[in-house]
C-alpha positions as CSV (number, residue, x, y, z in Angstrom):
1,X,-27.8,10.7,28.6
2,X,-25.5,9.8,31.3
3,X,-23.0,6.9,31.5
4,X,-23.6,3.8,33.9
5,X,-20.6,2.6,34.9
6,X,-22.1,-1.0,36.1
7,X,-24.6,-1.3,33.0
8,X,-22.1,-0.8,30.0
9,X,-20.7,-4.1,30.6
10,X,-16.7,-3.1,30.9
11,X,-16.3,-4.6,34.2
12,X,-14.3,-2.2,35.1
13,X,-12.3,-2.9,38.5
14,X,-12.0,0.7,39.3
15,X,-13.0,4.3,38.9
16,X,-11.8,7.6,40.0
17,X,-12.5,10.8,39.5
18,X,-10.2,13.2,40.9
19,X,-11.2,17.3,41.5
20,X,-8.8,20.3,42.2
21,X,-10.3,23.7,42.3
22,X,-7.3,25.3,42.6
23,X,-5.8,24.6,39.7
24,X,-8.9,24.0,38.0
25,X,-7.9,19.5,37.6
26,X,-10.8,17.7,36.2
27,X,-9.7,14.1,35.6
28,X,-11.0,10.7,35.5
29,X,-9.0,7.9,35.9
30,X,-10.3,4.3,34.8
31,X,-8.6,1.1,35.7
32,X,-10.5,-2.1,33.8
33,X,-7.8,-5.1,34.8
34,X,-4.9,-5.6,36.5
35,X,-5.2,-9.6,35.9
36,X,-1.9,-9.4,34.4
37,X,-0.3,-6.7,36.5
38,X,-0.4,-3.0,37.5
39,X,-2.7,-1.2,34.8
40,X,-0.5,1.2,32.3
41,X,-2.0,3.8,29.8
42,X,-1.4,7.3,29.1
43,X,-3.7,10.3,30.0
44,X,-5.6,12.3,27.6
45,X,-6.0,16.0,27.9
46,X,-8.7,17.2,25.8
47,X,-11.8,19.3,25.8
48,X,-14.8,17.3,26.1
49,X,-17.9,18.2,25.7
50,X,-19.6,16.9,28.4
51,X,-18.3,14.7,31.5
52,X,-20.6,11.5,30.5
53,X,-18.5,12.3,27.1
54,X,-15.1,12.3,29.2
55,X,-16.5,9.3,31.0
56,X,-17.2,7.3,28.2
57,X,-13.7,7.8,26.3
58,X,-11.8,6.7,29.3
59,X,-13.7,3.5,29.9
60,X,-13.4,2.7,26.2
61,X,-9.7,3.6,26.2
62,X,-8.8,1.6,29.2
63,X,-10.5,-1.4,28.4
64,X,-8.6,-1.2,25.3
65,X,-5.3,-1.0,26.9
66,X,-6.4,-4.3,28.6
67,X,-6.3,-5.9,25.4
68,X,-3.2,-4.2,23.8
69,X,-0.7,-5.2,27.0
70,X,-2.2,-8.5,26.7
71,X,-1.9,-9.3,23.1
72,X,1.6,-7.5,23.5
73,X,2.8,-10.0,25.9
74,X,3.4,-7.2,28.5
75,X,2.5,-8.4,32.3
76,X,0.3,-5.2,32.4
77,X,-2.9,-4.7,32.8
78,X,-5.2,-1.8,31.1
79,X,-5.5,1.8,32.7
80,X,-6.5,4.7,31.1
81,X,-7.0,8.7,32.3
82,X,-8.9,11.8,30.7
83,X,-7.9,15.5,32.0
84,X,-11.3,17.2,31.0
85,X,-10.5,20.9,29.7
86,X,-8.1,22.8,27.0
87,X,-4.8,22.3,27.4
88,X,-3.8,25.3,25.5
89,X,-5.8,27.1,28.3
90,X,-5.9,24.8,31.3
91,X,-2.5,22.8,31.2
92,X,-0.3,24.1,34.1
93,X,2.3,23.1,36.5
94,X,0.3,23.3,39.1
95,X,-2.6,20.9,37.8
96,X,0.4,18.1,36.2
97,X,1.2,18.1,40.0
98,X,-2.2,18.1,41.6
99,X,-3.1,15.4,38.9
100,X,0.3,13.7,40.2
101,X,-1.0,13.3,43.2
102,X,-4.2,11.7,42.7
103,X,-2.2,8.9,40.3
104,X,0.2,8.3,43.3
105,X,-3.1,8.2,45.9
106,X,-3.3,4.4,43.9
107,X,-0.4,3.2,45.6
108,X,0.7,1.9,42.2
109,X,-2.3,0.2,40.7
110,X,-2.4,3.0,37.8
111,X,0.8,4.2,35.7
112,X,0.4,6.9,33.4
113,X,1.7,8.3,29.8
114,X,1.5,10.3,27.4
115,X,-1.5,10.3,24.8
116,X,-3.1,13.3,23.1
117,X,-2.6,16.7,24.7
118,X,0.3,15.3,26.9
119,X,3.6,15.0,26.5
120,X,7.1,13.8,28.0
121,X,7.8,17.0,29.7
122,X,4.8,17.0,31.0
123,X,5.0,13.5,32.8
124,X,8.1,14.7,34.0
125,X,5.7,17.6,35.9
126,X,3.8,14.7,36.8
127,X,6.6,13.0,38.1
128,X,7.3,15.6,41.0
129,X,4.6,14.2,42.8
130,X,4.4,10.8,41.4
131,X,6.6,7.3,41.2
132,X,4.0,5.9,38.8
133,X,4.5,7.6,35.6
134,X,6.1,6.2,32.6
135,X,7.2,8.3,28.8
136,X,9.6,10.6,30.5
137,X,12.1,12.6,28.7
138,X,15.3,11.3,28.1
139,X,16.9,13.9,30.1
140,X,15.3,12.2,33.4
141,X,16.1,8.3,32.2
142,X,12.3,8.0,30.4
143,X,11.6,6.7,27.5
144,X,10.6,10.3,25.3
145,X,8.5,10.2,23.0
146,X,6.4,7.1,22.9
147,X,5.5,7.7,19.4
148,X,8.3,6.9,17.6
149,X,7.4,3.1,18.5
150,X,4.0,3.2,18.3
151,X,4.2,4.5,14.1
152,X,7.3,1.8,13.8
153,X,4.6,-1.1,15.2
154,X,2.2,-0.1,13.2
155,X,4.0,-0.3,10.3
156,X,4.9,-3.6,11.3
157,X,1.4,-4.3,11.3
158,X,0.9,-2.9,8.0
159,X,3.5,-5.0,6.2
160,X,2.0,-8.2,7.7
161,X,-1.6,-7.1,6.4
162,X,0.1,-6.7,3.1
163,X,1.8,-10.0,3.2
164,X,-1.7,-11.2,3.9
165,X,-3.3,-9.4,1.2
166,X,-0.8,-8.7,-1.9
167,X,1.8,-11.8,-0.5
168,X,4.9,-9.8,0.0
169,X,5.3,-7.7,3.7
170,X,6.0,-4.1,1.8
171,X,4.1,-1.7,1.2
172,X,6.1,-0.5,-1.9
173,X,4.3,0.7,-4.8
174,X,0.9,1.1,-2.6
175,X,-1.2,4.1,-2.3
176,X,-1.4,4.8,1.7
177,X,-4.0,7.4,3.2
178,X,-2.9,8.9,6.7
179,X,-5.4,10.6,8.6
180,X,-3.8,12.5,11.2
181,X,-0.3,13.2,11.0
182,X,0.4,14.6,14.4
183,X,3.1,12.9,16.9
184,X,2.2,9.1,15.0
185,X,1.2,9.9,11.7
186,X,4.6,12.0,10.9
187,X,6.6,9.3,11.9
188,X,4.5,6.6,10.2
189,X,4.8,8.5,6.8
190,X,8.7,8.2,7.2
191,X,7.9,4.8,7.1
192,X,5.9,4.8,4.3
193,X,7.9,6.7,2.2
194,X,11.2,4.5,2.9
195,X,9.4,2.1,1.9
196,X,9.0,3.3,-1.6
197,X,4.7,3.9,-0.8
198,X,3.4,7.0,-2.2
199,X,0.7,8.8,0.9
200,X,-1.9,10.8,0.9
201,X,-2.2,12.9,4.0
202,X,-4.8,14.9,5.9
203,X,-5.0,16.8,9.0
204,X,-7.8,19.0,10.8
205,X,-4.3,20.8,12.7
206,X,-2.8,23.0,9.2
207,X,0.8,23.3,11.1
208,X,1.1,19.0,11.5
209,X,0.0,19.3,7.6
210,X,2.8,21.7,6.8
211,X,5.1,20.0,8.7
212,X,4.7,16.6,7.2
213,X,4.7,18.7,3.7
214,X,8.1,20.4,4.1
215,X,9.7,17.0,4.7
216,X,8.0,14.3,2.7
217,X,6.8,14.1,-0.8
218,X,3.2,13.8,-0.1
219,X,-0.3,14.9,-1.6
220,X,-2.4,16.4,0.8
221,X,-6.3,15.8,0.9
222,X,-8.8,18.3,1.8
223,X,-10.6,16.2,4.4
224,X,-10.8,13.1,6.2
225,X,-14.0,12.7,3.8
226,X,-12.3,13.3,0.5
227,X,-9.3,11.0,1.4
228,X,-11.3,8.3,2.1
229,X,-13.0,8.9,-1.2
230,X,-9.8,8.4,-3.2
231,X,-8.4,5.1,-4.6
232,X,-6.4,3.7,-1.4
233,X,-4.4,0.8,-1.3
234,X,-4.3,1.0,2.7
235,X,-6.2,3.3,5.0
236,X,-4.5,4.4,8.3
237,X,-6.6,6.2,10.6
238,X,-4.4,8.3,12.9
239,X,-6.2,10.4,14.7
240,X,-9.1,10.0,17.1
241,X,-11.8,6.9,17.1
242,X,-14.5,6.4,15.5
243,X,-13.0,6.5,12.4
244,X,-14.3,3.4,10.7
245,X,-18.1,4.5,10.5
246,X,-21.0,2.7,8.5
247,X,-20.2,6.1,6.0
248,X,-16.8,5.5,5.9
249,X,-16.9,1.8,4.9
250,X,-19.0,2.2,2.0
251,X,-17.0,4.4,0.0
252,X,-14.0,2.8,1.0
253,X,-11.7,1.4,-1.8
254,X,-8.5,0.6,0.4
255,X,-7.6,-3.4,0.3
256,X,-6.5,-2.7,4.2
257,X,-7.3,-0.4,7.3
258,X,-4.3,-0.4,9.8
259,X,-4.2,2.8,11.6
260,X,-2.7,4.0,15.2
261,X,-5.9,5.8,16.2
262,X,-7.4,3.6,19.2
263,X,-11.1,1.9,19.0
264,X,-11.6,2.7,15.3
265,X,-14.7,0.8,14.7
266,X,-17.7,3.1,15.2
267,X,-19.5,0.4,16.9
268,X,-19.5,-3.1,16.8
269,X,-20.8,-4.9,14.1
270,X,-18.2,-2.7,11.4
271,X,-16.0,-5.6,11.7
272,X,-18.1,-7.6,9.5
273,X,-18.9,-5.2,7.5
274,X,-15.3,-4.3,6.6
275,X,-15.0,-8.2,6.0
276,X,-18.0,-8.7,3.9
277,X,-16.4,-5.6,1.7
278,X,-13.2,-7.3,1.7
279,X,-11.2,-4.9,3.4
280,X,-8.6,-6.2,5.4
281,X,-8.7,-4.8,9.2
282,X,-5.6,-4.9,11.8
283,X,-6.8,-4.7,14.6
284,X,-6.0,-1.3,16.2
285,X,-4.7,-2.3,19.5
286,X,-2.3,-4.7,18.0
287,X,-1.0,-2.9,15.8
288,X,-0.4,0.3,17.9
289,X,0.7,-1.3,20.6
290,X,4.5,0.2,20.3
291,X,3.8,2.8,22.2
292,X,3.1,0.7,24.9
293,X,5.4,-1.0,24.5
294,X,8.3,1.8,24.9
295,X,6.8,3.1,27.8
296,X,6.8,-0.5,29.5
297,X,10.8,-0.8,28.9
298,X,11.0,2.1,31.1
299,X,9.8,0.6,34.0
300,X,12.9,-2.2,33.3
301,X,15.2,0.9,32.7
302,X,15.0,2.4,29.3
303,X,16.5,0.6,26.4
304,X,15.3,1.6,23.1
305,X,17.4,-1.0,21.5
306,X,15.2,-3.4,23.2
307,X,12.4,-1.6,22.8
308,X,12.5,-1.6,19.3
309,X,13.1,-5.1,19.4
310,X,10.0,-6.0,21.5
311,X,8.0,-3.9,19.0
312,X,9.2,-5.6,15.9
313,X,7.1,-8.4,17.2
314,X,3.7,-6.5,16.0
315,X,4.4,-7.9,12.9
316,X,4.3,-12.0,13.8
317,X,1.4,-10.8,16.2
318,X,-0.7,-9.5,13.7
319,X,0.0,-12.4,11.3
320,X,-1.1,-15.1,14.1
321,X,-4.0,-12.9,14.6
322,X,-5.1,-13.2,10.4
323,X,-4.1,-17.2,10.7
324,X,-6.6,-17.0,14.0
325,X,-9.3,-15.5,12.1
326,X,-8.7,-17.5,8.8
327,X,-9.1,-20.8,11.0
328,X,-11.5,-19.9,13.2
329,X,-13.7,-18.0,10.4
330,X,-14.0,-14.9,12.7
331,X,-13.1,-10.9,11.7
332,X,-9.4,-10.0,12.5
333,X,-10.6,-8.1,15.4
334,X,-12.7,-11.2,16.9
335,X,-9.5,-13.1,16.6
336,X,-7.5,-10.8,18.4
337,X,-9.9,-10.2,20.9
338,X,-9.7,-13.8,21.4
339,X,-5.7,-14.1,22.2
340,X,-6.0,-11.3,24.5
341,X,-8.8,-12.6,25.9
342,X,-7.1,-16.3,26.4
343,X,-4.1,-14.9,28.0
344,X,-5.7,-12.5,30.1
345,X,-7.1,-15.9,31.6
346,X,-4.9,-18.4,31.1
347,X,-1.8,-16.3,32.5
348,X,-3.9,-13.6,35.0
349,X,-4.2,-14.0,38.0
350,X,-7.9,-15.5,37.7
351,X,-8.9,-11.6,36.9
352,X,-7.8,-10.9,40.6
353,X,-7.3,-7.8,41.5
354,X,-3.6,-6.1,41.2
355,X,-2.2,-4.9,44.7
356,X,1.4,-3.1,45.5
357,X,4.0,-5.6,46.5
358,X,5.1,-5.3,49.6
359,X,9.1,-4.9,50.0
360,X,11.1,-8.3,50.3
């Protein structure tokens, strides 16, 4: 089945898909708002099945970073890129710098990242042909590795869900099950276990299982399947969306969901269904918004201090988000969906289109 741009109701402002046969660059770059500013989000380098598949995820992913730089505060709007292919077999200099120049062909309207299958030094490629990229290493002023924010917010997040649920922000004492525990999930169960939670891990990648083994006292679950089979206190997807599936809710026995993964719920209508279980949902884009977040200092000149700061916000965030949807008698996610939503209007500019500034 192929994907209609026009008919799926993103109102995406813009569309591009870029094509290098010499390097063998497949990419598709989505802007959906710059009401609030130039569009930020990271590109994803993974191998889809199908471009209708790639096309899909991108327009999903960007309208999502629409919401997260809103509810963030950020004057940003909500970009998003896909690299269709393996990067174990595909990534190359030569591609980061063809892709480079397709980003810098927008004159501005699109700044990239890291997200899966990309990484600082590989925006730093990027950068040879491109003023538009953000998550650099620290080595060339960026910001490094953008997870290291994006697990601190979300554990923000989690201790305001907890405040909400058990009336004390801590997660000590809890049972937490991360799913994924790649470049977010690692640094999330540092978190965790600081915090005096015991977690339950799982990972489809054996080494990031290892890894997170070696230097945390964890119990690891066979599956994704069997984890969320166990008795959870809190759930935190980690990895890819879709995690939050009919299935998934159903044997859930986790008070709380609060994951980094982006667009968790399997479609819509899991909300509610989460609530009428009463599990507890943070929204994902609020919650794992630190990345974000870091990046964005970047573009102010990098200052994790501040950074850090900016991110320790997630936590009042997410708790006017719960009072939203308490008074309102909405899901979490509604509620959040309506603060991003009210200052995308109330601040945008009128959901006008975001053009380079010319020089003063």
């Amino acid at each position: 089945m192929s994907v209609d741009v026009f008919e799926l109701g993103h109102e995406h402002e813009q569309v591009v898909f870029a094509n290098d046969e010499a390097t063998g660059l497949q990419a598709i770059i989505a802007i959906h708002s710059t009401a609030l500013g130039p569009a930020l989000g990271g590109t994803r380098f993974y191998p889809y099945a199908s471009t209708d598949a790639a096309l899909e995820d991108v327009l999903n992913l960007s309208r999502g970073m629409s919401y997260k730089a809103a509810l963030a505060g950020l004057d940003l709007g909500g970009g998003k890129a896909v690299i269709i292919g393996d990067p174990a077999k595909l990534k190359s200099e030569g591609l980061l710098r063809a892709y480079g120049r397709f980003v810098q062909s927008l004159g501005g309207r699109y700044y990239t990242a890291c997200d899966v299958g990309t990484f600082s030094d590989d925006m730093d490629n990027i950068a040879r042909e491109c003023s538009f990229v953000t998550g650099r290493t620290v080595a060339h002023g960026g910001a490094g590795d953008s997870s290291v924010l994006t697990a601190y917010g979300v554990f923000q997040g989690m201790r305001a869900a907890a405040e909400q649920v058990w009336g004390a922000p801590t997660l000590q004492g809890r049972t937490v099950g991360v799913a994924g525990v790649g470049k977010v999930g690692r640094h999330l169960v540092r978190h965790l276990v600081e915090d005096g939670a015991s977690v339950v891990v799982t990972d489809v990648h054996q080494p990031s299982l290892d890894a997170v083994r070696a230097e945390f006292p964890v119990e690891v679950a066979a599956s994704t399947e069997a984890l969320v089979a166990l008795p959870l206190d809190v759930y935190a997807p980690c990895a890819l969306g879709g995690a939050l599936s009919d299935e998934v809710v159903d044997v859930l026995s986790a008070k709380i969901v609060c994951g980094a993964a982006n667009n968790q719920l399997a479609h819509p209508g899991v909300e509610k269904q989460l609530e009428d279980r009463g599990i507890l949902y943070a929204p994902d884009y609020c919650v794992n918004s630190g990345g974000l977040i870091q990046v964005a200092d970047e573009l102010e000149g990098f200052s994790f201090e501040r950074a850090q700061q900016r991110a320790s916000g997630i936590f009042d965030t997410t708790r006017a988000v719960f009072e939203l949807a308490r008074a309102d008698g909405v899901p979490p996610a509604i509620a959040a969906d309506r603060l991003a939503e009210r200052r995308m209007r109330d601040v945008g500019r009128l959901r006008g289109v975001w053009l380079p500034q010319p020089p003063a």
